[in-house]
C-alpha positions as CSV (number, residue, x, y, z in Angstrom):
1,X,196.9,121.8,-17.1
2,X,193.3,121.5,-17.3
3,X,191.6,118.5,-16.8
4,X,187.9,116.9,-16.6
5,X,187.3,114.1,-14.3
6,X,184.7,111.4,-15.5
7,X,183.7,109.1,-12.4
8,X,181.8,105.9,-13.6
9,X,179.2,104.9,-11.1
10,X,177.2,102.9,-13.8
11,X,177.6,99.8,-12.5
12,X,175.1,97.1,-11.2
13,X,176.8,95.8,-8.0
14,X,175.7,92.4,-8.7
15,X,178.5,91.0,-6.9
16,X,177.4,92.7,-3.4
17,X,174.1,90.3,-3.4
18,X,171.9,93.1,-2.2
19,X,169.2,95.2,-4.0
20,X,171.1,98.4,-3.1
21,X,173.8,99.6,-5.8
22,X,177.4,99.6,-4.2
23,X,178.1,103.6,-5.3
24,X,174.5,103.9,-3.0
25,X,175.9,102.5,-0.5
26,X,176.7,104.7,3.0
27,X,180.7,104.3,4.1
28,X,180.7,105.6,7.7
29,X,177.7,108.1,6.9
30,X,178.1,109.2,3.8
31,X,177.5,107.6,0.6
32,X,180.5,106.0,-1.4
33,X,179.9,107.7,-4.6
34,X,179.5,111.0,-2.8
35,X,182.9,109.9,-1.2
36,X,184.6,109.4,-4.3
37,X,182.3,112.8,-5.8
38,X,184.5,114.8,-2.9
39,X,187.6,113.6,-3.6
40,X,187.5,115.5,-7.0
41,X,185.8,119.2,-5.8
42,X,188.6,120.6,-4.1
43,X,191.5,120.1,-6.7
44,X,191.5,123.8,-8.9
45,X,192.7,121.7,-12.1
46,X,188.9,120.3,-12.5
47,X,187.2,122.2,-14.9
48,X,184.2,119.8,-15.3
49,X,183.6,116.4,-13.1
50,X,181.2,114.4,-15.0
51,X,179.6,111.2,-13.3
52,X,177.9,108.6,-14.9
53,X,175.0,106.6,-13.7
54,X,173.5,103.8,-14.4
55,X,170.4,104.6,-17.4
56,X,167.0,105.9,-15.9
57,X,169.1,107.1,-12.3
58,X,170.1,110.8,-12.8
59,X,167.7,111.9,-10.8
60,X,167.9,109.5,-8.2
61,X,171.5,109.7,-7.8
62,X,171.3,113.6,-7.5
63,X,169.1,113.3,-4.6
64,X,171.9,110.5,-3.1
65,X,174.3,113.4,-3.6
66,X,172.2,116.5,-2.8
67,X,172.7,116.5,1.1
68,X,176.8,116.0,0.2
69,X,178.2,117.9,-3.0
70,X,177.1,120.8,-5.1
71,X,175.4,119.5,-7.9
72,X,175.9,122.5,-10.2
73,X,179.7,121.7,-9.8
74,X,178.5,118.2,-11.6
75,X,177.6,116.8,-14.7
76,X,175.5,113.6,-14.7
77,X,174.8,111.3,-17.6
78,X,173.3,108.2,-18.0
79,X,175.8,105.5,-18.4
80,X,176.0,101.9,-21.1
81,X,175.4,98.6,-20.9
82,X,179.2,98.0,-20.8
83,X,181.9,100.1,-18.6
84,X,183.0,101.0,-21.8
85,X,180.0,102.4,-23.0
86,X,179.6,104.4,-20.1
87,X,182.9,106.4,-20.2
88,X,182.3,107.1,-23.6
89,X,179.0,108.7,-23.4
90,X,181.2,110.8,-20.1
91,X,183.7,111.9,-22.5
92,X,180.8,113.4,-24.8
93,X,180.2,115.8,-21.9
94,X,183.5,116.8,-21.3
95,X,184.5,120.3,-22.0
96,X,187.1,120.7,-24.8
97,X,189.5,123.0,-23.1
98,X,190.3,120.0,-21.0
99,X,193.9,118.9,-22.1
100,X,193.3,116.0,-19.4
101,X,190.8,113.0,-18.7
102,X,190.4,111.3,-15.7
103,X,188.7,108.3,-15.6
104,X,188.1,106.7,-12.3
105,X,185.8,104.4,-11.1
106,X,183.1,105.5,-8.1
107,X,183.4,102.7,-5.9
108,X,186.8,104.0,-5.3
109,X,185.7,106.5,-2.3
110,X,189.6,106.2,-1.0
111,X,191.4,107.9,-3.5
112,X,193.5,110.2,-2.1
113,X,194.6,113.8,-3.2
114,X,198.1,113.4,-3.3
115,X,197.4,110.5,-6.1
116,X,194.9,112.3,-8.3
117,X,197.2,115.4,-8.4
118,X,200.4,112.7,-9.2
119,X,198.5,110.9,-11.7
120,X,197.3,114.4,-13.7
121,X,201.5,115.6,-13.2
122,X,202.3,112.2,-14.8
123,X,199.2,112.2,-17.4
124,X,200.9,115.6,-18.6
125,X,204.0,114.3,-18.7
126,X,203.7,111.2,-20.7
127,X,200.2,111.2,-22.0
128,X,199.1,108.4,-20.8
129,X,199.2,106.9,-17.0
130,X,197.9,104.3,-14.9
131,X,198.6,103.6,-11.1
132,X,199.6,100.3,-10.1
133,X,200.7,98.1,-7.1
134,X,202.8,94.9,-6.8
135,X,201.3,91.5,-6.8
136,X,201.9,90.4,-3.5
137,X,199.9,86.8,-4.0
138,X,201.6,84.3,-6.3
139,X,200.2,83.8,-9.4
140,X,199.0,80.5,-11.2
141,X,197.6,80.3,-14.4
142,X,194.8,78.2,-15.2
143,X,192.7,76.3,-17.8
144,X,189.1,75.9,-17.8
145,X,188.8,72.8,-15.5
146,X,190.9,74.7,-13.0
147,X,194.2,72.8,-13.8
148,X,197.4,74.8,-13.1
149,X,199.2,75.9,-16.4
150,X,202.0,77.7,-15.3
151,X,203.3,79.7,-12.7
152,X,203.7,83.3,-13.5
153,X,206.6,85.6,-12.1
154,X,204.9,88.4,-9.9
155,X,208.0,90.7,-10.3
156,X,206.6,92.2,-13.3
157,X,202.9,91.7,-12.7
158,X,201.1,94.8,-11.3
159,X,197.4,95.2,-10.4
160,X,195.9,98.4,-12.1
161,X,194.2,101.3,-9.7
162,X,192.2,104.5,-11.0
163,X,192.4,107.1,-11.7
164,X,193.8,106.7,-15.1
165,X,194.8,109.8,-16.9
166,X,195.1,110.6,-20.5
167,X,195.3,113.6,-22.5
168,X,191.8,114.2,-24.0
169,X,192.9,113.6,-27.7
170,X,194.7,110.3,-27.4
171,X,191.8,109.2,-25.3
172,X,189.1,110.4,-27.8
173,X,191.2,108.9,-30.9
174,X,191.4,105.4,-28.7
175,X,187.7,105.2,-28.4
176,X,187.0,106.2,-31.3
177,X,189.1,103.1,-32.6
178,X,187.9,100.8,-30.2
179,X,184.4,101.7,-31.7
180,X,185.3,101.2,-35.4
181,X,187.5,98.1,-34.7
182,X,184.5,96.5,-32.3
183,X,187.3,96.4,-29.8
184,X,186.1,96.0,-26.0
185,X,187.8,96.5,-22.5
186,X,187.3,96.6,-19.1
187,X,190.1,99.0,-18.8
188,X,190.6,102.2,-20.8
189,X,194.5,101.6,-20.6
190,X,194.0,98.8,-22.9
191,X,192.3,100.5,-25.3
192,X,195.4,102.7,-25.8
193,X,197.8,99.7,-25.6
194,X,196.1,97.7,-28.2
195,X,196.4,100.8,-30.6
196,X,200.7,101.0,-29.7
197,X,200.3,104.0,-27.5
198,X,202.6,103.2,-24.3
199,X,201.2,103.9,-21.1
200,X,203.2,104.8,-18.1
201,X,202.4,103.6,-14.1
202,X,203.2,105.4,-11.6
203,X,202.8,103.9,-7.7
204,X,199.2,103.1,-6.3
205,X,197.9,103.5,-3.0
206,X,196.4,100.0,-1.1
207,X,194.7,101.9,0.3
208,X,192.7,102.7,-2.8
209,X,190.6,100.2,-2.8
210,X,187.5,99.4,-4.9
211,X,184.0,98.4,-3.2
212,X,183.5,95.1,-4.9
213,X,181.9,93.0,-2.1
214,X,180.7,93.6,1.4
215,X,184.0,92.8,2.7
216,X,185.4,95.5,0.7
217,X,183.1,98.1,2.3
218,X,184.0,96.6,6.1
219,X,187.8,97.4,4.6
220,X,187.3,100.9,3.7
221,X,185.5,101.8,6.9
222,X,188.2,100.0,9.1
223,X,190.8,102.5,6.8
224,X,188.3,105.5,8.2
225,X,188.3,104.5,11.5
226,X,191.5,104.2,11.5
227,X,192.0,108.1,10.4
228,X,190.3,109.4,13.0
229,X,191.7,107.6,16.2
């Protein structure tokens, strides 16, 4: 089947406390949006890769990316105030022949090939997919002074990876809901499950992990490292 990829790179970074955006930053050499970029070129279903940047950056992330990936395999738009916003104004570029989206986020530079190409086989399977992993931690939930509510049972708690995959009309229809209905998420599954659509997991990687923090970029290049020797 054929799909689109739409990699959101709009993000701030606030949470690294530096003036450098976290898709701008360099993972053993290369950049971790160009990272997550070449994750994408190689796989033959991808008939358009669109990433979106943060408003007033397309040309400034296309010289970030110049020196790493061909940028007339690319699309780049200017993203939204909100993650939301952003992978909407993606899905405007995407080309219509695609019968699958994939949304993932670019401060994911991990993501390997085997689980793109399992999460497209199980987006055209079920329509709608999301990787996961298992809670490890255990969980407690909380009230606003911090007090301990209850405890909740991990066994069916999963934590939610990209990329997500949906075929392009469900995904359309959802965000065109989510627009009349004023309905907002940080994750496009939820968008679908609010609307009754079920989504399907299928197993994450760890290794997939997202550059929140500067400890998150000292992970991922202790996972490179680790490749090589």
């Amino acid at each position: 089947m054929k799909a689109a990829a739409i990699i959101t790179a709009a993000g701030q970074g606030q949470r690294m406390n530096i003036p450098i955006k976290k898709q701008y930053l360099v993972l053993e050499g290369v950049p971790v949006l160009a990272r997550t970029v070449n994750a994408f070129l190689p796989l033959e279903a991808f008939i358009g890769i669109i990433v979106v940047v943060p408003p007033g950056e397309v040309e400034f992330a296309q010289k970030i990316l110049k020196p790493f990936c061909p940028l007339d395999r690319l699309t780049l738009v200017e993203g939204g105030l909100r993650r939301q916003d952003s992978v909407f104004n993606g899905l405007q570029a995407v080309p219509a022949e695609a019968e699958l989206i994939c949304i993932h986020d670019g401060a994911r530079p991990l993501v390997s090939r085997e689980l793109i190409l399992a999460a497209l086989e199980e987006g055209g399977k079920w329509g709608a997919v999301v990787p996961v992993i298992p809670v490890t931690d255990t969980l407690k939930e909380v009230d606003l002074d911090g007090i301990i509510l209850a405890t909740l049972p991990r066994s069916r708690m999963r934590l939610a990876q990209t990329p997500q995959v949906f075929q392009q009309a469900l995904i359309r229809d959802a965000y065109r809901q989510a627009n009349l209905l004023g309905i907002e998420a940080s994750d496009d599954a939820y968008l679908l499950e609010i609307l009754g659509t079920r989504v399907h997991t299928l197993a994450g990687d760890p290794r997939n992990i997202k550059i929140t923090g500067p400890h998150d970029l000292q992970a991922a290049a202790a996972f490179l490292k680790g490749e090589k020797e």
